[in-house]
C-alpha positions in Angstrom: 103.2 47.7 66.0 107.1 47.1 64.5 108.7 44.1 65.9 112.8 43.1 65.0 112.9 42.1 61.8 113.1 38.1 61.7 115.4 36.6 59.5 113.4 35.4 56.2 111.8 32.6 56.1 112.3 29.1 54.0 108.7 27.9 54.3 107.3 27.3 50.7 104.3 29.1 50.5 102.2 26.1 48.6 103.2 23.5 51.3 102.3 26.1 54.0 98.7 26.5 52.4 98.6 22.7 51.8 99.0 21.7 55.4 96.9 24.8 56.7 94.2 22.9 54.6 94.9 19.3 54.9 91.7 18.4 57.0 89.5 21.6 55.5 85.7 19.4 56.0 83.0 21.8 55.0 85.1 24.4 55.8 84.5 27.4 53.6 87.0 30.2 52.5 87.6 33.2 50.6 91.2 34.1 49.1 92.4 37.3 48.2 93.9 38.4 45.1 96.8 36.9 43.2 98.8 34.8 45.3 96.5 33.6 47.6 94.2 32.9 45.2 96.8 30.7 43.2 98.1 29.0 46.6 94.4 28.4 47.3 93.7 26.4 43.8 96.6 24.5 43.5 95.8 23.2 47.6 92.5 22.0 45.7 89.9 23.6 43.7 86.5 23.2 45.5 83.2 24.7 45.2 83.4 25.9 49.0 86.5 28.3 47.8 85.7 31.7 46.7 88.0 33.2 44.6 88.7 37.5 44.5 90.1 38.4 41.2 89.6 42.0 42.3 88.8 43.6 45.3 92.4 44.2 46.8 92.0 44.7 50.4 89.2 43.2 51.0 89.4 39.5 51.7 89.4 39.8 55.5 86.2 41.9 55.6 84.3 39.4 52.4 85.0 36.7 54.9 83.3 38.7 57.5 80.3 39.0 55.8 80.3 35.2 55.0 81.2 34.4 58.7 77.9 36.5 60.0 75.7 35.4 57.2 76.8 31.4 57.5 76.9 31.5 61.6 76.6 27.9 61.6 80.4 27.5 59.4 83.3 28.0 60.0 85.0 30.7 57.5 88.8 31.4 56.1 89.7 34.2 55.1 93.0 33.6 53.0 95.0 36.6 52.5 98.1 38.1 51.9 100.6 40.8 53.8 100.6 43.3 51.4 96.9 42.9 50.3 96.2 42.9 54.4 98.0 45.9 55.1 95.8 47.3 52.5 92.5 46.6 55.0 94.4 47.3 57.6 91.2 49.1 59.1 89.2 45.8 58.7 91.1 44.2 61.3 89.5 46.7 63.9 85.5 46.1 62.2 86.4 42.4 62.6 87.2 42.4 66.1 84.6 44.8 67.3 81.7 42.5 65.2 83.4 39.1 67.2 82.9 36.4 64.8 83.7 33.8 66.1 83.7 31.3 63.3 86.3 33.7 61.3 90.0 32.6 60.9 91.8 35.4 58.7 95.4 33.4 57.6 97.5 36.0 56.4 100.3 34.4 54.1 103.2 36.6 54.9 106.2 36.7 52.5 107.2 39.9 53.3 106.8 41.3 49.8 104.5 42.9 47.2 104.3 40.3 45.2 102.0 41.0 42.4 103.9 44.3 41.4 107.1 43.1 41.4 108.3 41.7 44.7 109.1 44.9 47.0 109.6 44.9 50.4 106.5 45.5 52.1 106.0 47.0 55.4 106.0 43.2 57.1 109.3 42.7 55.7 110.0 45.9 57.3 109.2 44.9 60.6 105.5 45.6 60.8 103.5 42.5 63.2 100.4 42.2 61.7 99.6 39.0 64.3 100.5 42.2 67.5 98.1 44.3 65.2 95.3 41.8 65.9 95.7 41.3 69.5 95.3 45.1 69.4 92.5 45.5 68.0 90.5 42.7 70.0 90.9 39.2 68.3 90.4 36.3 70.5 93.4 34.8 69.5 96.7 35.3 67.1 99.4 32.9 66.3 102.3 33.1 64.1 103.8 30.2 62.1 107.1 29.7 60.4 107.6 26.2 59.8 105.4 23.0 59.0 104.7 21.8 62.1 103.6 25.2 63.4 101.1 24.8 60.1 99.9 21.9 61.1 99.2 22.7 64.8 96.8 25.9 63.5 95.4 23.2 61.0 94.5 21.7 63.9 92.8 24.4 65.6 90.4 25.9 62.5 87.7 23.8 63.6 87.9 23.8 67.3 85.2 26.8 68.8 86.6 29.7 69.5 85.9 33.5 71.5 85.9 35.6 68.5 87.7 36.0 65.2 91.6 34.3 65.5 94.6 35.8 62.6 97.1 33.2 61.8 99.9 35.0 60.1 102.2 32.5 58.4 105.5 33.5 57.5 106.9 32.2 54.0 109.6 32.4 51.5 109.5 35.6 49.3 108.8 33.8 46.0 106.8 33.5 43.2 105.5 29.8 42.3 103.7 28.9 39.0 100.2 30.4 38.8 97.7 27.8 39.3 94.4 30.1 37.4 91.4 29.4 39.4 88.1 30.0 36.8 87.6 33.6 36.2 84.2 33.6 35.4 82.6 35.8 38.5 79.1 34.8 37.7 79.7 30.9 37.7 81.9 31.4 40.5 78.9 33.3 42.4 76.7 29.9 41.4 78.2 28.0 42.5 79.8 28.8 45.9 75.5 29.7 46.0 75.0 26.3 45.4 77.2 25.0 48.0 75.7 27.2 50.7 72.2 25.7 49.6 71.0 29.5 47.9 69.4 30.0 44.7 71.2 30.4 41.9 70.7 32.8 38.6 
């Protein structure tokens, strides 16, 4: 669905992801790759946060699995626009499997920022929250300041109908790359070990 194009906005994306998980708990979650990733780590490294160094597209439908196998948790699937738009067709499994412990938070700068900062299809008036609704989620909000952070901060843990998109609206710009560990098989260990799983 294409909405007016909103003027861009001045919300820093590491303060946005900061707030969104100021009051996190057990909460687990799963950021996509590049920029969510680094927005994730900087927020705080923990071994509840699984990290995609590949995978483009695929966040929203790795925190699907996790949601369904870890019923009792509540999952967050941290994403951006451009790697969202790539699983676009994930948003329409998502809302026909119903998890209800999923939050997908798509951090939307309007931009391809890992290839050199192009206007992506957001930016070009694409509503990825009205895409959503479309498909079936229980709920969809849109942020574009702090406060509005804050109040979906305040939701994540509260129960919910079925899987909820947050899309957060933030600066087009390209912070400092805070590297979380790249090694996939101590990453896989421990997010195991968290979960209570063997590990190998």
């Amino acid at each position: 669905m294409v909405s007016a194009v909103q003027p861009a906005s001045t919300l820093r994306r590491r303060a946005a992801v900061a707030a969104l998980l100021r009051d996190r708990g057990d909460l687990l979650v799963v950021a996509g790759l590049g920029s969510p990733a680094y927005d994730l780590h900087a927020a705080g490294d923990s071994d509840a946060n699984f990290y995609l160094w590949g995978a483009m597209g695929s966040a929203a439908l790795i925190g699907l699995g996790l949601a369904q196998a870890q019923p009792a948790r509540k999952v967050l699937a941290l994403t951006g626009d451009g790697e969202q738009l790539m699983g676009l067709g994930g948003l329409a499994t998502i809302a026909v499997a119903k998890p209800a412990n999923l939050v997908v938070a798509v951090i939307d700068n309007g931009h391809f920022g890992e290839t050199g900062m192009q206007p992506s299809h957001t930016g070009r008036g694409i509503d990825l929250a009205a895409v959503a609704a479309a498909c079936g989620f229980a709920e969809t909000h849109k942020a574009r300041d702090l406060g509005a952070v804050h109040a979906l901060c305040a939701g994540l843990h509260r129960p919910a109908a079925g899987p909820r998109l947050f899309v957060i609206e933030v600066a087009a710009e390209n912070p400092p790359r805070s590297l979380p560990p790249r090694d996939a098989v101590y990453q896989k260990n421990r997010f195991r070990a968290r979960l209570g799983l063997p590990v190998s």
